[in-house]
Backbone as JSON, one array per atom type, in Angstrom:
{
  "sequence": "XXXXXXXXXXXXXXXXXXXXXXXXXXXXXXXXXXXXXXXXXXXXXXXXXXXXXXXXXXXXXXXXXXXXXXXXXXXXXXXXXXXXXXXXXXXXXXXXXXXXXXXXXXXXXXXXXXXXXXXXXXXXXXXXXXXXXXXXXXXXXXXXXXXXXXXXXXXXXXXXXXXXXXXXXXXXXXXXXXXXXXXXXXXXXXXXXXXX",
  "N": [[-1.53, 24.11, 33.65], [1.11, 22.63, 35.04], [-0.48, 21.81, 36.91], [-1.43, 19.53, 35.7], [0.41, 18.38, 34.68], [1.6, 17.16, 37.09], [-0.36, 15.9, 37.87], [-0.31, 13.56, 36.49], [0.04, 10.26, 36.68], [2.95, 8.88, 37.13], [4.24, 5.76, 36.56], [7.01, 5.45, 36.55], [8.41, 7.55, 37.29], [10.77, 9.16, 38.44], [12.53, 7.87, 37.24], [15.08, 8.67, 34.74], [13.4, 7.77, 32.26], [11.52, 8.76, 33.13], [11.62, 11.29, 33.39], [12.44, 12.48, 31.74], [10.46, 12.55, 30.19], [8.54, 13.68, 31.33], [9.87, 16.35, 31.38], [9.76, 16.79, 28.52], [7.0, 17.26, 28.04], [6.76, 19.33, 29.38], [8.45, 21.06, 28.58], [6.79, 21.61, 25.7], [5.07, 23.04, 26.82], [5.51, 25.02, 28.2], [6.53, 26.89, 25.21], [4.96, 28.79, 24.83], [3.07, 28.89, 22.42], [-0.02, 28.43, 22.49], [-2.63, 28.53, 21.75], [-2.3, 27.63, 18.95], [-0.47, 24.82, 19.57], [-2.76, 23.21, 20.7], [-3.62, 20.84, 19.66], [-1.57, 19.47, 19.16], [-0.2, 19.28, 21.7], [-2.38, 17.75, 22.93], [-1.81, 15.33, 21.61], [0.47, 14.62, 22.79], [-0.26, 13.85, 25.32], [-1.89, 12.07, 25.3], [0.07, 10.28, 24.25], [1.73, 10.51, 25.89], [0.56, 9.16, 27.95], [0.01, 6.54, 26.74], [2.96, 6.02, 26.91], [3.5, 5.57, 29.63], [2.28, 4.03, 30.53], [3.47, 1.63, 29.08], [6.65, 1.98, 29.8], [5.54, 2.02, 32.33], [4.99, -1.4, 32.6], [7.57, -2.17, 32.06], [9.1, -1.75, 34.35], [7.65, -3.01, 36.02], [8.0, -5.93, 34.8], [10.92, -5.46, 35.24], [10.87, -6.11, 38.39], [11.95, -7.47, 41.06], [10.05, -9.32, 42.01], [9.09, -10.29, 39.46], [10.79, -11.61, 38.61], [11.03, -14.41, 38.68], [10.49, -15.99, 36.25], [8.7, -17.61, 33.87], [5.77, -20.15, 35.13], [5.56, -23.56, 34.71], [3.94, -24.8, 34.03], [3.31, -22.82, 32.05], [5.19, -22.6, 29.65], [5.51, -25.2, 29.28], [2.77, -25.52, 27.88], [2.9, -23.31, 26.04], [5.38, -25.08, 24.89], [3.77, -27.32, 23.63], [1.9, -26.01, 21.83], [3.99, -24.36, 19.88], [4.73, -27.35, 18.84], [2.74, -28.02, 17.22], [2.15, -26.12, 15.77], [0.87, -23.76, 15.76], [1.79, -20.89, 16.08], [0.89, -18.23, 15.78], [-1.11, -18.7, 18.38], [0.83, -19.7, 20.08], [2.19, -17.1, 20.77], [0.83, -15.37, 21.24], [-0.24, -16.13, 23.68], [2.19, -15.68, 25.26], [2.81, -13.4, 24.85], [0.65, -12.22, 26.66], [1.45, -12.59, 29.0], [3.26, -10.95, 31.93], [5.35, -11.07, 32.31], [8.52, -10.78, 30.89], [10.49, -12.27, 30.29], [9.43, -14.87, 29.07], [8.69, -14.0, 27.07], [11.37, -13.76, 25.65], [11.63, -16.5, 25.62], [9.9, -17.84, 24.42], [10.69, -16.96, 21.8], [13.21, -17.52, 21.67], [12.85, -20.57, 21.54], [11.96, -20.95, 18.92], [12.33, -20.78, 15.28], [12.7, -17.55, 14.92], [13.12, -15.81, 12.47], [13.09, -17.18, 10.36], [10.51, -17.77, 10.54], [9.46, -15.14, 9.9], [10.2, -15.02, 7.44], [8.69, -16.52, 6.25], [5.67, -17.35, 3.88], [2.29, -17.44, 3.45], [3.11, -15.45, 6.46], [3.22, -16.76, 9.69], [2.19, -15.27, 12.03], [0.06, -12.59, 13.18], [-0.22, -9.09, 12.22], [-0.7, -7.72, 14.31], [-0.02, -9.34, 16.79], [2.59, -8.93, 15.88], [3.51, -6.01, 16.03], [3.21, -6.0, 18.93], [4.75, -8.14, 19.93], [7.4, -6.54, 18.97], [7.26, -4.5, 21.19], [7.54, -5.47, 23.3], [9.91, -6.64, 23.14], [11.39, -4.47, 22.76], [11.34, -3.14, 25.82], [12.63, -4.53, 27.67], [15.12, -4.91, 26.59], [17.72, -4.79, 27.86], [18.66, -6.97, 28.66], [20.4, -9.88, 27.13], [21.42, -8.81, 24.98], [22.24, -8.33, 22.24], [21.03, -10.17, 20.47], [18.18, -10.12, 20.95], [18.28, -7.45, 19.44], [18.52, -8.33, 17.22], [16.26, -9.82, 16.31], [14.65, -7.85, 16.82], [15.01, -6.3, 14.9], [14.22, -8.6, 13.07], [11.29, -8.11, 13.11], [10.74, -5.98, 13.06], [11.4, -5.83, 10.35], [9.21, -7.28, 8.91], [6.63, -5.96, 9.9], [3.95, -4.35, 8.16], [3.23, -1.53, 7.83], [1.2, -0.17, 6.3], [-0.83, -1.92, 7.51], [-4.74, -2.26, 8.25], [-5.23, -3.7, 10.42], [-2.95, -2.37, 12.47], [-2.29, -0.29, 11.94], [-2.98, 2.43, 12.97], [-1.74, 2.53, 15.21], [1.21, 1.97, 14.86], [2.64, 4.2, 14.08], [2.96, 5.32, 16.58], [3.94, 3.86, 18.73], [6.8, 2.63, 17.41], [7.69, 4.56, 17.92], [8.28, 4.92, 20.25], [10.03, 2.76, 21.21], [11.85, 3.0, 19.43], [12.62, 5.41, 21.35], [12.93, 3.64, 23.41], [15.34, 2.21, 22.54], [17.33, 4.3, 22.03], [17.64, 5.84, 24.77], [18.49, 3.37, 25.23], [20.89, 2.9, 24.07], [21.98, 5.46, 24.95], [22.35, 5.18, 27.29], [24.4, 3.09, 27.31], [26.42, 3.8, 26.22], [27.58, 6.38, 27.13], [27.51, 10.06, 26.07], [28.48, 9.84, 23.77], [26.21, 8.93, 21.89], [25.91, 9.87, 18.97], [27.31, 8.32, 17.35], [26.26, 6.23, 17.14], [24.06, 4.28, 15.06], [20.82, 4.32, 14.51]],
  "CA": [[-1.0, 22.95, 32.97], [1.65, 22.37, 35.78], [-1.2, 20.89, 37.59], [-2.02, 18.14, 35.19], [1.13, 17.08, 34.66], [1.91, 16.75, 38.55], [-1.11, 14.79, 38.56], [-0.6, 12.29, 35.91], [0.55, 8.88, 37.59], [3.64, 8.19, 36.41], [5.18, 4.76, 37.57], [9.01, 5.65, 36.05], [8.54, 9.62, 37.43], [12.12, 9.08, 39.29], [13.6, 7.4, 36.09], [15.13, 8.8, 33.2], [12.93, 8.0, 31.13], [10.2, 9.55, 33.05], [11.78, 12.43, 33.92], [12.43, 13.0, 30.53], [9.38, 12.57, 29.35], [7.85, 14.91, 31.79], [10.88, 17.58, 30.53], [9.38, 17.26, 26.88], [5.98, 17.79, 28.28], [6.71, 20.83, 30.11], [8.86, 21.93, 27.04], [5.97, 21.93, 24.74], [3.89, 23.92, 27.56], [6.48, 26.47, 27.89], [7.01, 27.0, 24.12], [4.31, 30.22, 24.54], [2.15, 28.29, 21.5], [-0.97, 27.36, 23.11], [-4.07, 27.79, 20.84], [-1.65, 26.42, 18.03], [-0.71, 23.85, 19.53], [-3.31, 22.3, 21.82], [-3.55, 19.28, 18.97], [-0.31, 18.2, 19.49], [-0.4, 18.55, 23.15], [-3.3, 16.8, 23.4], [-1.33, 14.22, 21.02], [1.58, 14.09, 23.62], [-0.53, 13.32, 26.6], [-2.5, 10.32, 24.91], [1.23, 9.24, 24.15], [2.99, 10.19, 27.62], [-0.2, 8.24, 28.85], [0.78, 5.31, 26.6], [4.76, 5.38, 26.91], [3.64, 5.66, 31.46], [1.44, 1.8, 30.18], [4.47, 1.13, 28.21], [7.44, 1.68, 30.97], [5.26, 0.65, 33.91], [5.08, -3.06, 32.06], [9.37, -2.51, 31.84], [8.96, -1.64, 35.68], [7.06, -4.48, 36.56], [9.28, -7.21, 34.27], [12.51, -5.56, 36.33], [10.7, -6.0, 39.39], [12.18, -9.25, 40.97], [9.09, -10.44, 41.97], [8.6, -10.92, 38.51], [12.33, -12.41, 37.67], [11.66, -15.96, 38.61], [10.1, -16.99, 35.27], [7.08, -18.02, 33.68], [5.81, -21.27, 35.5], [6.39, -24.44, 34.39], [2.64, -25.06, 32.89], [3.32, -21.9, 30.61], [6.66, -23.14, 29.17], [4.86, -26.22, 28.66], [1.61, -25.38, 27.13], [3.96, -23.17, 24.41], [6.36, -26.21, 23.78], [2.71, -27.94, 22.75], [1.4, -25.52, 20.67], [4.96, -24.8, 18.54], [4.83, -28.45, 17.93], [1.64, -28.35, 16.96], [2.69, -25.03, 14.86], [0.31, -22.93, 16.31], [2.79, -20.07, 16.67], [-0.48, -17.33, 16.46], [-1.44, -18.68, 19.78], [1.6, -19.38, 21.3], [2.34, -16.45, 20.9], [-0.19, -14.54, 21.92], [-0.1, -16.92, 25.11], [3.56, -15.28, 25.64], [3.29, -11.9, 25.0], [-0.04, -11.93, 26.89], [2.03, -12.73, 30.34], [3.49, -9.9, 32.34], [6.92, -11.56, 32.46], [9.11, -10.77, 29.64], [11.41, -13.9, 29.91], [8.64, -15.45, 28.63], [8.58, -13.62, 25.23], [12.28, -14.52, 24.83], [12.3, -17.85, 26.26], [9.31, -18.31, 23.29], [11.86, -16.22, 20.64], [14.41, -18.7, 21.4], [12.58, -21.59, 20.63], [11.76, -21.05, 18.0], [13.33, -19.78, 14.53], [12.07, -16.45, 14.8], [13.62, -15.31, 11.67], [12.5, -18.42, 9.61], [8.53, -17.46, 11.11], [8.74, -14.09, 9.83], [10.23, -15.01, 6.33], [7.75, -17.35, 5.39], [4.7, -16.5, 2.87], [1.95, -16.41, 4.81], [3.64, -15.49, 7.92], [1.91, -17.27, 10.64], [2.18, -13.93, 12.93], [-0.34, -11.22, 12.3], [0.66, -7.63, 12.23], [-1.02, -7.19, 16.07], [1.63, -9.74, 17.04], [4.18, -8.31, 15.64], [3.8, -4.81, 16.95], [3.3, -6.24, 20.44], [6.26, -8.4, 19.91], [8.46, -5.52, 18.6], [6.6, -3.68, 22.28], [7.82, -6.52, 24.59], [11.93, -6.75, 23.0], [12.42, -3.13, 23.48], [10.95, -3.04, 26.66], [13.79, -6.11, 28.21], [16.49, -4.91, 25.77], [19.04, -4.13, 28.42], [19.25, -8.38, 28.94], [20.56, -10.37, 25.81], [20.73, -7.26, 23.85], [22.36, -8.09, 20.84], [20.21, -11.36, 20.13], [17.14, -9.28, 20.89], [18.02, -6.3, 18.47], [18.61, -9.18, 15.57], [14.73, -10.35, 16.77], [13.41, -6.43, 17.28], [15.05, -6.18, 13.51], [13.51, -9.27, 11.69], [10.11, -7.6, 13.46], [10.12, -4.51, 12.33], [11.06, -5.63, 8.34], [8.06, -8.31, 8.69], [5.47, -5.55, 9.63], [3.57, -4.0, 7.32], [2.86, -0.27, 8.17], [-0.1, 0.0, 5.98], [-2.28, -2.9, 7.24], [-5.38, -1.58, 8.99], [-4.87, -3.75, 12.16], [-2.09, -1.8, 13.53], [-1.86, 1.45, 11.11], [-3.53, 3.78, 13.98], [-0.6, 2.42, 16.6], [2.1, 1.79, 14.44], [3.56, 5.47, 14.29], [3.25, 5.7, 18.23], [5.04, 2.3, 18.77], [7.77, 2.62, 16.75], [8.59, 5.92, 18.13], [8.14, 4.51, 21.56], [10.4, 1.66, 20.62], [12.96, 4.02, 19.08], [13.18, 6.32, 22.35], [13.5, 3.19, 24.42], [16.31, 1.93, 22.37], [17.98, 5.26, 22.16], [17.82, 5.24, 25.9], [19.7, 1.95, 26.03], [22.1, 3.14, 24.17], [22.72, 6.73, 25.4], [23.14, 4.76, 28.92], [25.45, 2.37, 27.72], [27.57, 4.39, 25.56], [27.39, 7.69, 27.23], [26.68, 10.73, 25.29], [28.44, 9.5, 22.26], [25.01, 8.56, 21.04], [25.8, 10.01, 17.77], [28.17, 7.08, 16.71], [25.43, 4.78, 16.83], [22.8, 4.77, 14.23], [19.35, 3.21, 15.32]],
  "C": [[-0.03, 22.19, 33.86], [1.13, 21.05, 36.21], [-1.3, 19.81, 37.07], [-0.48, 17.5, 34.53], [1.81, 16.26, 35.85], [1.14, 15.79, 39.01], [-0.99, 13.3, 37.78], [0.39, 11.25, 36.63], [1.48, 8.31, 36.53], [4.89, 7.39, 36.91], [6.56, 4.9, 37.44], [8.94, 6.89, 36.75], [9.66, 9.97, 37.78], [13.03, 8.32, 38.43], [14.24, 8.42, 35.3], [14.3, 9.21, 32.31], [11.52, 8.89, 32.19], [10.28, 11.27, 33.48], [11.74, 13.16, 32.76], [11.08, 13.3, 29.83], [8.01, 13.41, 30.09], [8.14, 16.15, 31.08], [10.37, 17.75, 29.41], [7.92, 17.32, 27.11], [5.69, 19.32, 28.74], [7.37, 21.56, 29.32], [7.67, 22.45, 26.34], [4.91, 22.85, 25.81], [4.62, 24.95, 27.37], [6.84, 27.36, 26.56], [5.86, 28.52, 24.03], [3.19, 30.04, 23.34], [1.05, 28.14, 21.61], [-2.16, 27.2, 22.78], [-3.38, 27.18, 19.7], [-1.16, 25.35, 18.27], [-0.97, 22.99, 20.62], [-3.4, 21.18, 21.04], [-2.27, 18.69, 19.34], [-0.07, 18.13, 20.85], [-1.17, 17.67, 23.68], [-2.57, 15.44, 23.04], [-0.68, 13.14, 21.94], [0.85, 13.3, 24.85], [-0.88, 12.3, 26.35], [-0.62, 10.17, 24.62], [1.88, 9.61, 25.32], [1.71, 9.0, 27.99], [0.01, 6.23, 28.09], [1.92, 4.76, 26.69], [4.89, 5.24, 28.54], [3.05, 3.98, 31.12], [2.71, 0.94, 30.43], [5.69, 0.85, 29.55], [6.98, 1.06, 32.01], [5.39, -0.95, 33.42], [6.84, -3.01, 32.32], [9.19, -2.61, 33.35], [9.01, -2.76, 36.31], [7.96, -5.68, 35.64], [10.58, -7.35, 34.96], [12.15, -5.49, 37.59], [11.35, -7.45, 40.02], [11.39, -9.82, 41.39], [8.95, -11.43, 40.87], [9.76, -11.49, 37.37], [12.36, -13.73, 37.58], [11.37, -16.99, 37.61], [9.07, -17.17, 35.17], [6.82, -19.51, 34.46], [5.81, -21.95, 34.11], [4.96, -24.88, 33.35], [2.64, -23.95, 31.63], [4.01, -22.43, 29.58], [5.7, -24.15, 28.54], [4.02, -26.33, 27.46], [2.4, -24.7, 25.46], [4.55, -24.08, 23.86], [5.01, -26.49, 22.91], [2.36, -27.04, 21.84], [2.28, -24.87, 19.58], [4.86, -25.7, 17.9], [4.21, -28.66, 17.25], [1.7, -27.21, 15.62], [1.66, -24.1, 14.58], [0.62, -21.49, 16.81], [1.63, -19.01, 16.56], [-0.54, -17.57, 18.12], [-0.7, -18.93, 20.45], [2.31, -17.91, 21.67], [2.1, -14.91, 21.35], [-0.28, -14.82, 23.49], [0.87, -15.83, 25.49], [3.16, -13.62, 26.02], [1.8, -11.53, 25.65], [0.66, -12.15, 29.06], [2.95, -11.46, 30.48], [4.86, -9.99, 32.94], [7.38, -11.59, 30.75], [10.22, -11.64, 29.35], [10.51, -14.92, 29.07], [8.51, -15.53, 26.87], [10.09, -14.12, 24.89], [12.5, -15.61, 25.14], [11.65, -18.37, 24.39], [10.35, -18.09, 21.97], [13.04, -16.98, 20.56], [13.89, -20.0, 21.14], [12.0, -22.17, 19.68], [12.44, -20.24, 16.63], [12.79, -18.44, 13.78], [12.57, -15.27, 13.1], [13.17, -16.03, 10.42], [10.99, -17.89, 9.56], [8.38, -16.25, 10.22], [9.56, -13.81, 8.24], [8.84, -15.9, 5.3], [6.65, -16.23, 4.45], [3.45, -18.01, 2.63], [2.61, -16.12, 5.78], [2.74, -16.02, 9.03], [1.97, -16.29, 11.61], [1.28, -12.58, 12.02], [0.47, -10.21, 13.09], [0.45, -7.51, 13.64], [0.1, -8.04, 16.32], [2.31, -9.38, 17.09], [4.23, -7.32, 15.82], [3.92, -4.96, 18.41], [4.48, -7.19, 20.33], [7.42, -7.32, 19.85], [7.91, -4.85, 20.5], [7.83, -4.15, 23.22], [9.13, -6.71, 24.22], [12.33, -5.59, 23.8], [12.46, -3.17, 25.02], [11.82, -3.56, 27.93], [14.94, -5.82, 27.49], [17.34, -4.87, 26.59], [19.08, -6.05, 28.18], [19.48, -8.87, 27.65], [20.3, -9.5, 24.2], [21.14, -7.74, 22.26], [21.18, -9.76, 20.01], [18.97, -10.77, 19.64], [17.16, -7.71, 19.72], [18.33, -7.61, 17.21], [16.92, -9.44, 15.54], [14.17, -9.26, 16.3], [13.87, -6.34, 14.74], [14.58, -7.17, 12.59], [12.22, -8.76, 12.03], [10.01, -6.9, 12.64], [10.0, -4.89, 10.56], [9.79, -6.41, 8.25], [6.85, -7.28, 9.24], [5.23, -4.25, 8.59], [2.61, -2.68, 7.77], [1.21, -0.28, 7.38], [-1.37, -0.94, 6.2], [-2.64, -2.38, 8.47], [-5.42, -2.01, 9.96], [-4.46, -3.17, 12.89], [-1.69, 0.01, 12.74], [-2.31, 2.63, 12.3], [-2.41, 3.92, 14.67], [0.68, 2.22, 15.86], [3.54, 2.83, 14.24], [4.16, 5.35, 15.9], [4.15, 4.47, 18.48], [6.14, 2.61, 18.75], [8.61, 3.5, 17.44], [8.62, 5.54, 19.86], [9.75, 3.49, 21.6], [11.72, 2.09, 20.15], [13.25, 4.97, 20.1], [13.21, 5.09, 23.19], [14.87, 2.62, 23.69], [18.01, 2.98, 22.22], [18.24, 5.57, 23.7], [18.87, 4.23, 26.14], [20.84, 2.52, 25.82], [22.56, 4.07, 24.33], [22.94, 6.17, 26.61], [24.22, 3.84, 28.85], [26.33, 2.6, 27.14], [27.56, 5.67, 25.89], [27.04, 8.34, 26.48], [27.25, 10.64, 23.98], [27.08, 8.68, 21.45], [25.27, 8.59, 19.6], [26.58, 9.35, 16.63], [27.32, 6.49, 16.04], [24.21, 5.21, 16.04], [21.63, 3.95, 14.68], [18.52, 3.36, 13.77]]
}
């Protein structure tokens, strides 16, 4: 088992978080369990292999190649299709770019709190789990703005609709260990002040 977790490619492996998230891999190997529980190991690896997706995208956003902004035709093309009130596709536009200034440049112009009271909401549920994806992911910059954002997300989706019900556990909990992260690094190990 060693072997396969030495081999999985993991772009954070020298972070934190990926060190950690090796450590709770090699926990659950060590635990002496192992025809009871190959389901949930198997579980963990499909999710270390989505939370290695998940951080490499943080990786690549704090890379500074990818600090100088969305160009100037992106920006654009979104102003047009807010005005137009198209927020589905601009938003999909956004959170389909591999720059996460992008998602809050969109989140600021518009009243993201307003969008996700309405009735219909013009954001489906896929949206809005990949929105909620793309805050945590950038939280260290404009944090408290972005946790008012990650929080009108989360009350505006709807756990039981079958779009996102398969991914919606894994997410969340993805989403909840990167924000626990933020703040065990920026409040040392008083973690247990802060409620998430």
């Amino acid at each position: 088992m060693e072997t396969v977790l030495e081999s999985i490619s993991v772009p954070c492996r020298n972070t934190k978080v990926g060190n950690s998230v090796t450590s709770v891999a090699q926990q659950r190997f060590d635990s002496g369990n192992f025809q009871s529980d190959v389901n949930n190991l198997r579980e963990s690896i499909l999710a270390l292999g989505t939370m290695v997706t998940l951080f490499g995208k943080c990786v690549q956003w704090q890379c500074p190649l990818f600090q100088h902004g969305a160009p100037m035709d992106t920006k654009t093309e979104l102003s047009r299709l807010i005005s137009k009130c198209k927020y589905e596709e601009s938003f999909t536009l956004a959170l389909d770019r591999v720059d996460a200034s992008i998602v809050s440049w969109l989140c600021s112009q518009v009243d993201l709190h307003g969008l996700l009271v309405m009735n219909p909401r013009p954001l489906s549920q896929g949206v809005l789990l990949s929105l909620l994806q793309h805050l945590a992911c950038d939280i260290s910059k404009d944090t408290t703005r972005k946790l008012a954002w990650i929080n009108d997300v989360v009350v505006a989706i709807r756990p039981s609709d079958k779009m996102i019900a398969v991914h919606i556990r894994q997410i969340f909990e993805q989403v909840y260990d990167i924000l626990k992260l933020h703040f065990y690094n920026a409040l040392g190990s008083d973690v247990s002040a802060t409620r998430l």
